[in-house]
N, C-alpha and C positions, 0 to 999 in steps of 0.2 A: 504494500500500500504506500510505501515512503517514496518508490518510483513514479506516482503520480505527479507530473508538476504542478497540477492546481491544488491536491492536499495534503503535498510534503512538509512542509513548515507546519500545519495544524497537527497533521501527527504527532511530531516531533514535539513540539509544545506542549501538545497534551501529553507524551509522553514522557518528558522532563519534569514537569509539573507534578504527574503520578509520584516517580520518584521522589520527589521532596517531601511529599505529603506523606508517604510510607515511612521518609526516613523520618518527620518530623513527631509521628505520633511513638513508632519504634524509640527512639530516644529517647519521649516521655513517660513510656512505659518503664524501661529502665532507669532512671534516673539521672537519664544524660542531659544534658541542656542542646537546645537545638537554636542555631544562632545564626540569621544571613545577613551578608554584608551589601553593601549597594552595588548594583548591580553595574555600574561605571565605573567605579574605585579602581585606578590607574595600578594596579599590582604589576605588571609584570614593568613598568615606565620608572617607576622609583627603586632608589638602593634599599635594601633594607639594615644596614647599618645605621645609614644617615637620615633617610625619609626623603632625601632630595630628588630631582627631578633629573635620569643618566639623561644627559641633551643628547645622547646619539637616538635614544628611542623619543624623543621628545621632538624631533624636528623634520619628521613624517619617515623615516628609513625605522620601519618596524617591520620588517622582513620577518618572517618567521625563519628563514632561513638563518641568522644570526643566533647560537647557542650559546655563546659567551659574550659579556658586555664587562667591558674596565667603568670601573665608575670612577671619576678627576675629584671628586669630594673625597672620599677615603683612600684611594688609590688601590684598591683590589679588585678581582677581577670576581665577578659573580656567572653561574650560570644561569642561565633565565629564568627555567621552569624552578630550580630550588629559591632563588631570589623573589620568585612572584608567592610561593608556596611561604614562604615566610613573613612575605606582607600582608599575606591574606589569613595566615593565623595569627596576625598581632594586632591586625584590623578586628579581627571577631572578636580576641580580648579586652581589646580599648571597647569597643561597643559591648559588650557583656562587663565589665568595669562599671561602664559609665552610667547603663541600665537603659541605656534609647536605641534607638536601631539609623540613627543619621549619623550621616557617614560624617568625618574630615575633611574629604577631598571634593570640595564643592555640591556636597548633601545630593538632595536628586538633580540626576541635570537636567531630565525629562518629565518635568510632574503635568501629572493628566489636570488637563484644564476641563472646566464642567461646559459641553459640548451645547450647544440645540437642542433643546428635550423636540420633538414629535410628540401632537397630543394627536388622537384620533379621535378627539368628541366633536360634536355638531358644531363647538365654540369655533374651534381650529381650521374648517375649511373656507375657506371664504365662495361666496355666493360670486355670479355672472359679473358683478358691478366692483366687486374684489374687495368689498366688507366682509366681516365677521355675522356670522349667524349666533343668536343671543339664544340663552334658554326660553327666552318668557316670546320667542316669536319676531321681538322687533330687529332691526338692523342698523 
């Protein structure tokens, strides 16, 4: 079904989401704390010694193809995937610390704005002349 191209992203979404939601009650059944971090949080873009910003993955060359990054602030050489895996367990800490779920790194960057509601009462369509129809008849 993920070979479809009109319903491979919903899959996959819906299938992502399953997981989280298994792992999130599985952990509350044992005693584990179940804790997400913002879903832009720049992990693999920062050192995780310093917090700072490596300018080689900050100034659009984020290749995946690059496995090791020198950071100029502490001068060592980190690998990607351990460097991001470590900002992202110190991110969930600070937000499990601090007791909120906003992030550091410029909170959300994409917060849903409240859209056009659609009403489908009689209120909502407008008549020939392009008023509103009222309940008690008049226009």
């Amino acid at each position: 079904m993920v070979k479809n191209p009109n319903l491979a992203k919903s899959i996959s979404d819906q299938g992502w989401g399953m997981f989280l939601t298994m792992l999130k009650y599985k952990a509350e059944r044992f005693g584990h704390t179940y804790q997400e971090i913002g879903r832009f949080f720049p992990s693999s873009q920062l050192c995780s010694e310093t917090l700072l910003p490596i300018p080689m993955l900050q100034n659009g060359y984020d290749s995946l193809g690059v496995r090791f990054v020198d950071c100029p602030h502490c001068q060592s050489q980190h690998d990607r995937d351990i460097n991001a895996a470590m900002n992202i367990r110190n991110e969930g800490l600070r937000l499990w610390a601090l007791g909120t779920s906003a992030s550091a790194h410029r909170g959300d960057v994409r917060p849903k704005l409240p859209g056009r509601k659609k009403s489908m009462t009689a209120e909502a369509i407008p008549n020939e002349l392009g008023s509103l129809h009222r309940p008690d008849g008049t226009v």
